[in-house]
N, C-alpha and C positions, 0 to 999 in steps of 0.2 A: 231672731229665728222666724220671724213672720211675714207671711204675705195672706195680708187678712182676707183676700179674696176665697183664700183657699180655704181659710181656718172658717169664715161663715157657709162656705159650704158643708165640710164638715160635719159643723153643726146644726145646720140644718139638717143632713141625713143622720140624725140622731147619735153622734160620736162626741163624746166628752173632750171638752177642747177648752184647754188655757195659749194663753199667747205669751212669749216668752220677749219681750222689748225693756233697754235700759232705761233707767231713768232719763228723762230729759228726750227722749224720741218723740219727736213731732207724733207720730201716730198710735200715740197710747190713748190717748184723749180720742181719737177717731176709732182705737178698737171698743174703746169702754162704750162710745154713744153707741155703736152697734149690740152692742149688750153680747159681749166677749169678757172674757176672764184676764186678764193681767196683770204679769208678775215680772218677775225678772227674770233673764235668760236661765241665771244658775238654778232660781224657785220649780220654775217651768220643769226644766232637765228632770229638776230630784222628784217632781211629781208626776210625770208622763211616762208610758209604756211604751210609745210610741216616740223617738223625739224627730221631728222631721225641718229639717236644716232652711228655711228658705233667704239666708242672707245673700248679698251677690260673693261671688267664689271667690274674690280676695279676701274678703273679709270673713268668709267662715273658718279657717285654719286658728285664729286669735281666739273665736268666739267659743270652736269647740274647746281648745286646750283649758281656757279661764272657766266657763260656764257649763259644760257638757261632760268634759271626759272627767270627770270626777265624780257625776254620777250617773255614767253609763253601767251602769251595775249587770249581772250576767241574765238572760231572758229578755231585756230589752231589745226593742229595735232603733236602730240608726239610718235614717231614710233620708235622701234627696232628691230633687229634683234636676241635678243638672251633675254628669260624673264627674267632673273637673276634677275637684279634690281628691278621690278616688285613685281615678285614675293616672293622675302626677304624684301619686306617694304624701300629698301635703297633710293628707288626713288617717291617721293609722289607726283603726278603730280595733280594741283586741276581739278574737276569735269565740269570745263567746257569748257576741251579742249578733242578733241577724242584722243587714245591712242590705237594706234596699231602694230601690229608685222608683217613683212613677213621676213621669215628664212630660203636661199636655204639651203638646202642640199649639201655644196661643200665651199668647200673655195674661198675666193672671186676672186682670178686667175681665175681659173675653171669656173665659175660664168659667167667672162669677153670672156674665151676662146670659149665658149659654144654657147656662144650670136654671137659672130663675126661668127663664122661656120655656123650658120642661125639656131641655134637649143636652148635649153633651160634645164636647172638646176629646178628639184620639189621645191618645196617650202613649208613650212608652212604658214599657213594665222590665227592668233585671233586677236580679238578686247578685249578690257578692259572696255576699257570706252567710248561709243559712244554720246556724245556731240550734235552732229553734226545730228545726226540722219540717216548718208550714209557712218559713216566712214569703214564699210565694205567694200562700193563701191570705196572708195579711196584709200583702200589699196590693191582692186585687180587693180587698174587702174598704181599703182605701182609696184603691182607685173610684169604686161604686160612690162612695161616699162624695167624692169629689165631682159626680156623674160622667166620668169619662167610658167608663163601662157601657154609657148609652150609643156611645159614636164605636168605639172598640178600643182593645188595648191589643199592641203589637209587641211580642217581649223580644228584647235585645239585652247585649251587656253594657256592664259604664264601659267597657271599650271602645264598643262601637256606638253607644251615644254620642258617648265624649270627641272622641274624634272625626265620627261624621257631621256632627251639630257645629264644632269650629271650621269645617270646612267648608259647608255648606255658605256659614259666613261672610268668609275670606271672600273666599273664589264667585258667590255667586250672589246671596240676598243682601250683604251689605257692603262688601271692601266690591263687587264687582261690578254689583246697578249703580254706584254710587260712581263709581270711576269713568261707565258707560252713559250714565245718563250727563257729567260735567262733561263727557268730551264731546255730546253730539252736540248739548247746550253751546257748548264753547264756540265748534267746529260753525255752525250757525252764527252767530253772532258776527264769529271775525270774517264773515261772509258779507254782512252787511243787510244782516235779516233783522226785525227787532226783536229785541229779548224776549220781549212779551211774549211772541208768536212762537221762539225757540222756547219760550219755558212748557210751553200748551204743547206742543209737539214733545216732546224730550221728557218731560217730568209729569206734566198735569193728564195726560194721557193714558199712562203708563198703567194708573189701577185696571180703567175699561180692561186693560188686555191682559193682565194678571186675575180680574176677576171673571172674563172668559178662560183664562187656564182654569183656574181653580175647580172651575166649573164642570168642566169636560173636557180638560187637557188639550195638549198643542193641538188637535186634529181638531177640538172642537173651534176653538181660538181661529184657526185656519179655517174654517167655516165659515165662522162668521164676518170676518174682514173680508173687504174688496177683493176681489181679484188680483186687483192692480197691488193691496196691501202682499197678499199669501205670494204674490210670483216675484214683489221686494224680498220676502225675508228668504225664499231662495236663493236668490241671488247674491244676497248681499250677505248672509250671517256667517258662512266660511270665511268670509273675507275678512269679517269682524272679529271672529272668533279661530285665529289662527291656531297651525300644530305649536307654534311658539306660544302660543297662548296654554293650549293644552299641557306642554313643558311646563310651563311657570304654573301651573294647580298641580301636576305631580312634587314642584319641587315645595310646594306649600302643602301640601299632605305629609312629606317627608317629614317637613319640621314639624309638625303637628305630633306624627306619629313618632319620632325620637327623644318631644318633649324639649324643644327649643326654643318654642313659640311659649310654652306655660314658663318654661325659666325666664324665660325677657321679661315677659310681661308679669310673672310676680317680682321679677327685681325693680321693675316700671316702680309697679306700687309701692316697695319698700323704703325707694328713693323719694315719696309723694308725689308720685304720675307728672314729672316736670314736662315730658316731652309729650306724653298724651294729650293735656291740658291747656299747651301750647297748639297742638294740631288742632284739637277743637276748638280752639278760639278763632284760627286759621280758619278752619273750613265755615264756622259761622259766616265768616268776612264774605264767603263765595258770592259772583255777580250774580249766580240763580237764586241763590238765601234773600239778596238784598233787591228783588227787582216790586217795584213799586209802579203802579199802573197811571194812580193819578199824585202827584205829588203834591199839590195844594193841598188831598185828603189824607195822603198818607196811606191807601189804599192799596194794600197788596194783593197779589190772586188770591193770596191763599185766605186772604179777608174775605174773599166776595165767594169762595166756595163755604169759608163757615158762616157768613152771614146768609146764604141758601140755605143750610143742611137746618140753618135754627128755623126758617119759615118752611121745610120739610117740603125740600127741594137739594139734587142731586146734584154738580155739575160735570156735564159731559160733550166733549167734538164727538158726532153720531160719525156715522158709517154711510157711506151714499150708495152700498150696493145693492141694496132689494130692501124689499118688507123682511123677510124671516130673517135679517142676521144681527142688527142691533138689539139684543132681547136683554129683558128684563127678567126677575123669577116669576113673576103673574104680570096681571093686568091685561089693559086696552093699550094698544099704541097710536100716538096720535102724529103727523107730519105736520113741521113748522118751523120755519128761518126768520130767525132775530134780524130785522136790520134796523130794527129802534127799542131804545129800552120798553118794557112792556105790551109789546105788540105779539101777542101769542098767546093763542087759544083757540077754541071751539068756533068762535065766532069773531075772532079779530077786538077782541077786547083785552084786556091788562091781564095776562095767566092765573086761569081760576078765578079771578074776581079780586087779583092783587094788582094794584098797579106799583112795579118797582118805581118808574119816574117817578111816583111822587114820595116816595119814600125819602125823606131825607137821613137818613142814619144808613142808605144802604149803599154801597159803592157805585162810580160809573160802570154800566155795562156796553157803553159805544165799543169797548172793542169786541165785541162780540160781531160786528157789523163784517170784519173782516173776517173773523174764523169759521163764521156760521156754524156758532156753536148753539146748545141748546140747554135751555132748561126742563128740567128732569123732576116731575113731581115722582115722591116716589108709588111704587109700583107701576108706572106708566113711562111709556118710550116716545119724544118727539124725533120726527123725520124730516129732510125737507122737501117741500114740493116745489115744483119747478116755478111756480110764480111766487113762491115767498108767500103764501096762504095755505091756512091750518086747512088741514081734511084730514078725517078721522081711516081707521081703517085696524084689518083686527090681524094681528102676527101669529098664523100655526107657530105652534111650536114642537118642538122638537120630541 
């Protein structure tokens, strides 16, 4: 029933909190060092006022019937995070207990990290079944608790949780960047471009311009790209994103919405996820999952972005259209083009006073030479200048 992110929130906002995990679960021993209360799922139930479900949605249907509905007793509440069960009938909670959801928006790390920095994660907020006659009031009183109250709560039902959170999915944050970003990878490749250069373009890119959305939405995102970027994605995203396309997301909300998609997929798991399991292993195999920079090291991109992010360094291909559009949330912006490892800074010396060349634990960065990509201390933007020398200079912002 746990996701301890949530539960040391919680109690951190001064709410009595046991965590309900079976025996033998990897993370009883991680809730106890955090100095959390644990018991067993059934101990939990019979002792909480609150019981709030965070398993993943296959697996909570088993947990409530064994460990929950037995002592779901009358004045209780029954709370999720995610309608699934709800809203496919798998979980039938009787009428005289309140049932309700609150759903940040983030995964529950995030969730955890947001809270501690004195700030807050949105939320969704529905009731089901109000009992009680304030379980509204109880589940913004949990929401606060969790600090989502800080960022806001926007109340919906587990209908439309439920079924715009798998849609959203399918169609767009994971069944459709995951389909779009392997077919530009691909499309590239069998063109005779290197992987590499197709992973940077296609995948390694992709946060910059998501984390300009998120920012200040498509207009802002269009802002800030080239010209030459903003009069591509006119051009081309109808094209991309055909009315055929547009058919195939209504006829995936259909199933969604008639509960075709939650039948499969818990018969999936009934059978032990054979065909799931299989795809996953499948798409591990993919040539973007496996592309390897240098092979003698073993050196993936996605190495040499986390062996940046550990010496507190971003990795980013900038934007060649002005000073105001590559931004950052604060700082100085500085202009500057790689075209040897460690040549970047203030004064043409090793970035910041780090020389990568000599680092041996840190990956080649020769291909940087052709991407004229940059390193990114954080809170600070490099740009490049026409001779391939740093000069400083400062970014209005917006």
């Amino acid at each position: 029933m746990a996701n301890l992110y949530y539960d040391k929130d919680a109690r951190d906002s001064g709410v009595s909190v046991m965590v309900g995990l079976p025996e033998g679960s990897a993370s009883r021993a991680k809730a106890e060092k955090e100095g959390l209360t644990v018991k067993s799922p059934a101990e939990a139930a019979a002792w909480a006022d609150v019981i709030m479900i965070l398993a993943p949605d296959t697996r909570q249907p088993k947990l409530y019937k064994d460990a929950i509905e037995p002592h779901l007793t009358p004045g209780k509440t029954l709370m999720f995070a995610h309608g699934f069960n709800i809203r496919f009938g798998a979980i039938k909670p009787p009428k005289t207990v309140d049932v309700t959801m609150i759903a940040p928006k983030a995964p529950g790390h995030r969730v955890r990290e947001v809270f501690v920095e004195g700030g807050g994660t949105p939320a969704l907020i529905a009731v089901d079944q109000d009992a009680s006659g304030h379980a509204k009031a109880q589940a913004l009183a949990y929401a606060k608790g969790l600090g989502t109250t800080r960022a806001g709560v926007l109340e919906t039902t587990f209908t439309e949780e439920t079924e715009t959170d798998l849609f959203g999915e399918q169609a767009v944050l994971c069944g459709g960047i995951s389909e779009l970003i392997k077919a530009g990878f691909e499309t590239l490749v069998e063109a005779g471009y290197q992987p590499e250069v197709a992973y940077f373009e296609c995948l390694h890119e992709l946060k910059l311009i998501v984390d300009l959305i998120y920012r200040g939405g498509l207009s802002y995102m269009r802002y800030s790209v080239s010209d030459t970027a903003e009069h591509g994605d006119y051009h081309a995203g109808k094209r991309i994103v055909t009315q055929q396309t547009r058919e195939e997301m209504k006829k995936l909300l259909a199933g969604i919405r008639d509960g075709s998609f939650a039948k499969a997929w818990i018969e999936e798991n009934e059978k032990g996820c054979p065909n799931f399991l299989a795809r996953r292993k499948a798409e591990q195999q993919q040539q973007i999952e496996q592309i390897v920079l240098n092979p003698a090291r073993g050196a993936s991109l996605r190495t040499v972005a986390r062996a940046f992010e550990a010496r507190g360094f971003s990795l980013h291909r900038h934007n060649f259209a002005g000073a105001p559009e590559n931004l950052t949330p604060k700082g100085v912006s500085y202009n500057c083009r790689l075209h040897n490892p460690g040549i970047c800074s203030r004064s043409q010396n090793p970035i910041f006073g780090y020389d990568f060349a000599r680092d041996p634990t840190f990956p080649t960065l020769s291909y940087f030479s052709v991407l004229h990509s940059c390193l990114i201390p954080s809170g600070h933007n490099f740009r490049a200048s026409a001779n391939g020398l740093c000069r400083r200079f400062h970014s209005p912002r917006p």
